[in-house]
N, C-alpha and C positions, 0 to 999 in steps of 0.2 A: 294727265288723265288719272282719275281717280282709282283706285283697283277694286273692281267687285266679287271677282275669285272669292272665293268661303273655303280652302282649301282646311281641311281642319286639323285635327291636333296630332293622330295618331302618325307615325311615319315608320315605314320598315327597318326592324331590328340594325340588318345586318350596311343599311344605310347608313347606320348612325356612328361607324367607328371607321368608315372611309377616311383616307386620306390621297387625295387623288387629285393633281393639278389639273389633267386632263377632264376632270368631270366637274373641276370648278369654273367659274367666269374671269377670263379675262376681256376688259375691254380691246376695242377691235384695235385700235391704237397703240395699245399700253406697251406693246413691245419697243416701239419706235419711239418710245419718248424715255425719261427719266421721273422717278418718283421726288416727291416732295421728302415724304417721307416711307419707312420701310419698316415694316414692325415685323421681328423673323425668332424663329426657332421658338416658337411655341405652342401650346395647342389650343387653337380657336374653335370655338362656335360658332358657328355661320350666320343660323337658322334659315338658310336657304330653304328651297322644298324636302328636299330631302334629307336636312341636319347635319348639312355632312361637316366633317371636320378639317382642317386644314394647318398648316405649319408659320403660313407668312402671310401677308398683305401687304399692297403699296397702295400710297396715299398723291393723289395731287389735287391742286385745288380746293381742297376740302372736301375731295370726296374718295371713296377706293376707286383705284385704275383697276385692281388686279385680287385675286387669291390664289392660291395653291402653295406651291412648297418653295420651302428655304432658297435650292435651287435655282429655280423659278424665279424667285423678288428679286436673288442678287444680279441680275440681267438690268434690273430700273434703277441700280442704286447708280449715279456719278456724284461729282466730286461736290455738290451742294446737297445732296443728300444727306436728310438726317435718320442715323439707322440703328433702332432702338433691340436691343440681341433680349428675350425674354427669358432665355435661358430656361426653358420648359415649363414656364408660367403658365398659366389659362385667360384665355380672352373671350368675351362675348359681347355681342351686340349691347351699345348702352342700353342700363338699364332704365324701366318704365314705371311709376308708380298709376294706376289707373283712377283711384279716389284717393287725390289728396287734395288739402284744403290750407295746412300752414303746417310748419315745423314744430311748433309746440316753441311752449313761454310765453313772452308778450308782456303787458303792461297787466297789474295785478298782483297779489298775493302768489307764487310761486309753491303750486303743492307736489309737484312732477318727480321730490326727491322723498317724501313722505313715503312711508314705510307703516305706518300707525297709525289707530285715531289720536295717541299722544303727540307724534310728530306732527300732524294737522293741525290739532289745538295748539300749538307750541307756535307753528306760524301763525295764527289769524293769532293769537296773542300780543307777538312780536310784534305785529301790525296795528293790532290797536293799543300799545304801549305808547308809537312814536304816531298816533292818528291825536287829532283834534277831537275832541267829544263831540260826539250825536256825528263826526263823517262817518259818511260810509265807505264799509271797505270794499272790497269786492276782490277776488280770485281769477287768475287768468284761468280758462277752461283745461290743462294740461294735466290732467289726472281722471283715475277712475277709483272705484273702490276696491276694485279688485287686487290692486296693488298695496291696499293695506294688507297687515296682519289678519284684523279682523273681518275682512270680507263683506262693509258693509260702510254707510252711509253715515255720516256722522249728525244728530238730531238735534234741531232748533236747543233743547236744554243743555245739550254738549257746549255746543255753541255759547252757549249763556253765560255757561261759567267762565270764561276766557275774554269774550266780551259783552258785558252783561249793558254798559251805557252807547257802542256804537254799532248801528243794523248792521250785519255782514251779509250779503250774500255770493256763496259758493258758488262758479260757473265751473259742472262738471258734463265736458264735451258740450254739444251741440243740442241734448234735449232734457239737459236737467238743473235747475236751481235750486240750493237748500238755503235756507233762510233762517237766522237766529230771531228769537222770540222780536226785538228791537227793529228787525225789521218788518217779519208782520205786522207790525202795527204801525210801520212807516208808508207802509203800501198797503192798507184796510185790510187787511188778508186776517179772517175769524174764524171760528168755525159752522158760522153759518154763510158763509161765502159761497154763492153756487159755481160750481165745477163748469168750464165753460166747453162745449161743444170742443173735445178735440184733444181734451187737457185734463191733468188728473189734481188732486190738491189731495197730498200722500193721508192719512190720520193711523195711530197705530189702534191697537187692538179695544183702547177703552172710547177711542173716536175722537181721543185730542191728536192735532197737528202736528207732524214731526218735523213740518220745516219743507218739505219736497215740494215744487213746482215743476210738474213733467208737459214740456210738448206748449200747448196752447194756454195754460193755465202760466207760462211765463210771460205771457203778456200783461198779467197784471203787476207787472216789474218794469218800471223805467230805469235802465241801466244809464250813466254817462256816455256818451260817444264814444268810440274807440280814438285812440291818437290816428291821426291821419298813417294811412302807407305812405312810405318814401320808399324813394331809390335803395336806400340803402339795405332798408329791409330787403329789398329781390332781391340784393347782392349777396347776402348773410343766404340766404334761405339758397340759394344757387352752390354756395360753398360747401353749407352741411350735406346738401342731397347728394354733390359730385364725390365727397368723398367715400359715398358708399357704391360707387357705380350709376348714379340716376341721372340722366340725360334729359328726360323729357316726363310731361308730368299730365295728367289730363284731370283739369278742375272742373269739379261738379260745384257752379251758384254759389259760392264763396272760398273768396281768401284773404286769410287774415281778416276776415268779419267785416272788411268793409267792400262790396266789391266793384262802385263805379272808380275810388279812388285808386285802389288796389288794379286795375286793370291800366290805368292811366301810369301809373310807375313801372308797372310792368312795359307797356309799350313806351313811355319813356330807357329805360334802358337799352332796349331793342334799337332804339335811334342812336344812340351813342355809342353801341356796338357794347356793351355790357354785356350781355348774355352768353352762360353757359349752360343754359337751361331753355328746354324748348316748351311749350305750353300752349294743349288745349284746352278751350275757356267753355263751360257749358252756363249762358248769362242764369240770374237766380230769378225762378218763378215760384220761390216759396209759399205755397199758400194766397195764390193766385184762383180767383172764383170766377172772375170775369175775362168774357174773350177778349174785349175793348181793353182790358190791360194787358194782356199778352199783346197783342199787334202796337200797343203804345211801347210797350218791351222792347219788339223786332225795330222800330220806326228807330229807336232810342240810339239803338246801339250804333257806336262807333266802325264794329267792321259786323260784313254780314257775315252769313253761315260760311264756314270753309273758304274765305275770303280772310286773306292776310299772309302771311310765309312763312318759310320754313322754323321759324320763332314763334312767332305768335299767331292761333288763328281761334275762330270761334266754332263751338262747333258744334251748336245747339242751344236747348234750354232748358235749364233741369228743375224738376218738379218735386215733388214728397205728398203721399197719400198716407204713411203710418206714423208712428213714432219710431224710436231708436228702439233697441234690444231690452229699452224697459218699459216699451208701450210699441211694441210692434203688433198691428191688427191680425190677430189667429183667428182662428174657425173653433176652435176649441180653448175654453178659458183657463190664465197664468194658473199654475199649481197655486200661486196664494202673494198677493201685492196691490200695494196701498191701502191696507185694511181691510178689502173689500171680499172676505172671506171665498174664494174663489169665486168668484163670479166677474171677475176683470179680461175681459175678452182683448186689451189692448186700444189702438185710439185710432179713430178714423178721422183724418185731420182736414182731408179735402171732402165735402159728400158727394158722391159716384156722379149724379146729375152735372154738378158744375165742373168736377175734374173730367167729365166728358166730352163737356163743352169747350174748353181751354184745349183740350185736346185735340181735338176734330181744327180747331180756330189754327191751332201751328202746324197742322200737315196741311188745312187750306191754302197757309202762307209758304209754303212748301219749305221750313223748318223740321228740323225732327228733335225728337225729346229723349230726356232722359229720366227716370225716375224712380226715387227712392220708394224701395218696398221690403220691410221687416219679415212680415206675418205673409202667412199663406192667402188670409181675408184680404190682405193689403196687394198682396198678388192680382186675385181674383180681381179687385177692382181696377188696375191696371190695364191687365186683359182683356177689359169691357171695354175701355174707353179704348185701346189702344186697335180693337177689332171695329171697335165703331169707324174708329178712323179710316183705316184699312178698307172697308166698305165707300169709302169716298174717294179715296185714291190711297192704292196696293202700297203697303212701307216694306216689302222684299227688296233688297239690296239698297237701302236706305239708311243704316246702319242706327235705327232704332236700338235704346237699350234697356235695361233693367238695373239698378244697384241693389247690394247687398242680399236677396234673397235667403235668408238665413233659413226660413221652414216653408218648403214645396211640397206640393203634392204631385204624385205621378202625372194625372190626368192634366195637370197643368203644361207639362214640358212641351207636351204637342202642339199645344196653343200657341206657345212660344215658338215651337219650331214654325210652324204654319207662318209667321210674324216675319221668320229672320231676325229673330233679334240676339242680338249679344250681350251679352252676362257680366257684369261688374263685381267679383266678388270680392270680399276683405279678409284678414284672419282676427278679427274680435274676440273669434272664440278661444283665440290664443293665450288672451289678456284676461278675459272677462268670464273665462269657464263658469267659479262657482258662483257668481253674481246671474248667468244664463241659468244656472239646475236652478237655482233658487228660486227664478221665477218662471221657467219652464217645466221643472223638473227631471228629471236623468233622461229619460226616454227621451225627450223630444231633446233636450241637450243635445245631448249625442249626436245628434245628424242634422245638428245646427251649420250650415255654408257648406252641404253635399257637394264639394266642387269635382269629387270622380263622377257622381249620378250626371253632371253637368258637362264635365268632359265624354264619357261614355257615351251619352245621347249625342254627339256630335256638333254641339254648340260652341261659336265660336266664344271663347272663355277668356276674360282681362284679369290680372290680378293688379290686388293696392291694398292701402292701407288706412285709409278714412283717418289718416293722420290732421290734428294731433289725439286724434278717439283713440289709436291704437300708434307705436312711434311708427317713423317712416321708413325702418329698418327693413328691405327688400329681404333680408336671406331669415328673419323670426316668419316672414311670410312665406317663404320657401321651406323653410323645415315644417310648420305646421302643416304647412297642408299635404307634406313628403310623410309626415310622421302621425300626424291628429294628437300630437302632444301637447301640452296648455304652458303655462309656464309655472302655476301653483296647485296642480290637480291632476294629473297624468293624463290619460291618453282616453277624450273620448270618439267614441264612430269609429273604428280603427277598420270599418268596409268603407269607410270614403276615404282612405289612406291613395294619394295619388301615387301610384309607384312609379312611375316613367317620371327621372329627372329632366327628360327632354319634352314634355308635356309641359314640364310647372316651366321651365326658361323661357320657352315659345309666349308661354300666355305673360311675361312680361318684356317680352321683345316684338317678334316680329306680331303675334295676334293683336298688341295694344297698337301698332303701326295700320296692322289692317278695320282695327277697329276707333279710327281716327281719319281714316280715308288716306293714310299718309304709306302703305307699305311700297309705292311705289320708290320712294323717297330716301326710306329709312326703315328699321327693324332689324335688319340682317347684315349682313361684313358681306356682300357684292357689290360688285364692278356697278358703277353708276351712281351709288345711294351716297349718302351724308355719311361721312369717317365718325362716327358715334361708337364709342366704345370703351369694355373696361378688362382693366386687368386685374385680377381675382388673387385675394391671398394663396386661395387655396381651389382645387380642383371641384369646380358644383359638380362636375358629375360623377366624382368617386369620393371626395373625402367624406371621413366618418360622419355620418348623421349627427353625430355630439359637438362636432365641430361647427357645422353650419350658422346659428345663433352667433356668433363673434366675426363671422366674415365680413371685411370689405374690402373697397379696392388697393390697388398698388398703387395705380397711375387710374385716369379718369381722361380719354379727346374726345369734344365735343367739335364738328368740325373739324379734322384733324389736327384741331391742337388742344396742346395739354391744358386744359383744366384743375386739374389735380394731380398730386404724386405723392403719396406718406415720405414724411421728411426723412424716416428711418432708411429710403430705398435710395440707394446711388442711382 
């Protein structure tokens, strides 16, 4: 059974420091049997309803028999018991990233350790040193600008000097390509090239090109095919996430860039019992105009909606109406980007009519959607279609969503609540602060991914990391959004500061469980569900906020077996 409870975020203070066998779950059973395993003397996160806290838990099967106290477990342990003493560690429910898409790297020029625009040119250099003249190079997408020195994008003539005889083009994240002069002209790209519906073509201040292709203007770029996904990629990408606590992963429309093949590996290791990593798939409706291809989409797919187990299921289909946070559709135009002396209001990438129609087409098929919205404009048209729908048959308790919402407006949230819908958000603003003032400016900056105004209104709220756009570091996403501090600009919004620790762990535990149709299953350390869980260097809910940034796990069970253990811990 699916769970439709919306039980939400807030929960009583003096619940949240309980420690009380009596008030936790034991299964009806669990007394009269023996555990698999026993994990004691520490203090766990539940995320039960009420947050409470607990000392031990036992495991059989693969799943918890039992919580409460020290006590208590050593009643399950006998003589093939494995009983792991934590010695007053912290445990929580495994962790969840809610938008992730790939670990970062990949086949490409490798810019993820750049520091500079010199360190950049110094790689695409390197590259076209040991390149054959006139190939093109090309960059895996694993960087922003933000992570330079310079805070800024590096220009077709930058480009030139380093490789002046082979095209390069820069893949940075998901909606942007920079282009050295050599490729412009390998792909007609002039300056009388018209800007195509959806897509910007950057030019600086005197109107020549800088190289930028944002959104839909990267179509005019045929890139090489990606190398196929393999097995062994899931295996890698399953390793790095376990070691920071991450269990389960929910994909919005791509990973690893490729995503019929990428889903075939993934469900190939699922058959050979590979998997330490659980995954919901949202299929890719990128820029999708016609209903007749959505319903060829649903016909397509391998598994249907919420069809598959506790590994692999699907769980929608996800869409995009704006650009990223450098073309996200506002109501009100960028302080000043791509030239176009403020008047750049962002990019509307599906027009309202047909992303209406595609819409209405997958709640017809009794599908529900998911979709990316930047800009408040980009909101608003959401809203429409997503109301149209609604009008046809109710999406309440449907677990319709929204990603990224980075600038809302008041009047919007009711519409949403009206909707039921759930809230995807990211920390971008973590990474990408001065790259956001620059083209939003301070004001709006600042209360870029409102995630308290989001939590306060009562919405059920998922956190992630739109990795590899920002890394897939679970606790850079927990401090920002605990703190609103960036990581090269200090602290902006500091009234969307989430204060309740127990607030941000829910919305990557048990809220991403409920917002996956799965909490019956998983999310929380009770009696019944899947043994998911992590042990924590350090206390999320007391150590020093300066701490948090360097956390990960000790140990990592998916299923109630280990997955992970830092080699440092006996």
């Amino acid at each position: 059974m699916i769970e439709r409870s919306r039980s939400r975020n807030r929960v009583p203070a003096a619940a949240r420091a309980v420690i009380s066998a009596a008030a936790l779950c034991l299964a009806g059973s669990a007394l009269a049997q023996t555990a698999d395993l026993v994990v004691t003397n520490g203090k766990v996160f539940t995320a039960d309803a009420a947050s409470s806290l607990a000392q031990a838990f036992a495991v059989k099967d693969g799943r918890f028999i039992a919580v409460g106290s020290a006590e208590a477990m050593q009643k399950l342990v006998g003589a093939a018991t494995k009983v792991v003493d934590l010695k007053g560690r912290f445990v929580t429910p495994g962790l969840s990233d809610g938008h992730f898409h790939n670990e970062g790297g990949g086949p490409g020029v490798d810019l993820s350790n750049a520091r500079s625009l010199a360190d950049l040119t110094a790689a695409v250099a390197a590259a076209a040193k040991s390149a054959v003249p006139g190939d093109l190079i090309v960059s895996n997408g694993d960087w922003h600008e933000a992570q330079l020195k310079e805070q800024r994008l590096p220009t077709a003539a930058e480009l030139d000097q380093v490789s002046p005889g082979n095209p390069v083009v820069l893949v940075r994240g998901g909606h942007d390509y920079i282009l050295n002069t050599a490729a412009l002209r390998k792909y007609n790209i002039g300056k009388d090239t018209p800007e195509p519906a959806g897509g910007a073509i950057t030019r600086d201040a005197a109107g020549e090109l800088t190289g930028e292709l944002v959104d839909n203007a990267k179509n005019l770029v045929t890139l090489p095919s990606p190398r196929s996904v393999t097995v062994d990629d899931v295996l890698t990408t399953q390793r790095r996430l376990n070691a920071y606590g991450i269990t389960s992963v929910r994909v919005p429309g791509a990973y690893k860039g490729e995503f019929p093949r990428a889903l075939e590996a993934i469900l190939a290791a699922r058959k050979s019992g590979q998997l330490s990593l659980r995954y919901t798939i949202y299929l890719p409706g990128f820029g999708v105009r016609q209903p007749e291809r959505i319903r060829e989409i649903i016909a397509n797919s391998p598994l249907k909606q919420d069809e598959g187990d506790e590994w692999v299921r699907i769980g929608g289909i996800k869409l995009l109406v704006d650009g990223g946070f450098e073309g996200g559709h506002m109501s009100k135009p960028f302080a000043g980007a791509y030239g176009k002396g403020g008047t750049f209001y962002g990019l509307m990438v599906v027009p309202q009519a047909d992303f209406t129609k595609v819409i209405r087409a997958i709640n017809d098929a009794g599908w529900r959607a998911t979709t990316h919205a930047v800009g408040d404009a980009g909101i608003d048209e959401v809203l429409e279609a997503y109301e149209a729908a609604n009008a046809d048959h109710p999406l309440a308790g449907k677990r319709w969503a929204i990603e990224h919402l980075f600038v809302s407006r008041p009047e919007q949230l009711e519409r949403m609540k009206k909707l039921d819908l759930t809230l995807s958000v990211q920390d971008h603003l973590y990474l990408a602060a001065p790259t956001l003032k620059n083209y939003l400016g301070m004001e709006r900056a600042s209360q870029v991914t409102p995630v308290k105004t989001y939590v306060d209104a009562g919405f059920l709220v998922i956190g992630g990391t739109d990795s590899p756009v920002v890394p897939f570091n679970p606790f850079w996403e927990f401090y920002h959004f605990l703190t609103r501090d960036t990581i090269t600009d200090g602290v902006y919004g500091a009234n969307e500061r989430v204060p309740s620790r127990i607030d941000l762990l829910r919305m990557i535990t048990i809220n991403y469980a409920k917002a996956t149709g799965e909490a019956d299953l998983k999310g929380s350390i009770e009696a019944g569900k899947l043994a998911d869980f992590a042990v924590l260097t350090d206390d999320l809910l007391t150590v020093a906020e300066s701490k948090i940034p360097q956390m990960k796990a000790v140990m990592t069970y998916v299923g109630g077996k280990e997955v992970y253990r830092d080699p440092s811990v006996q």
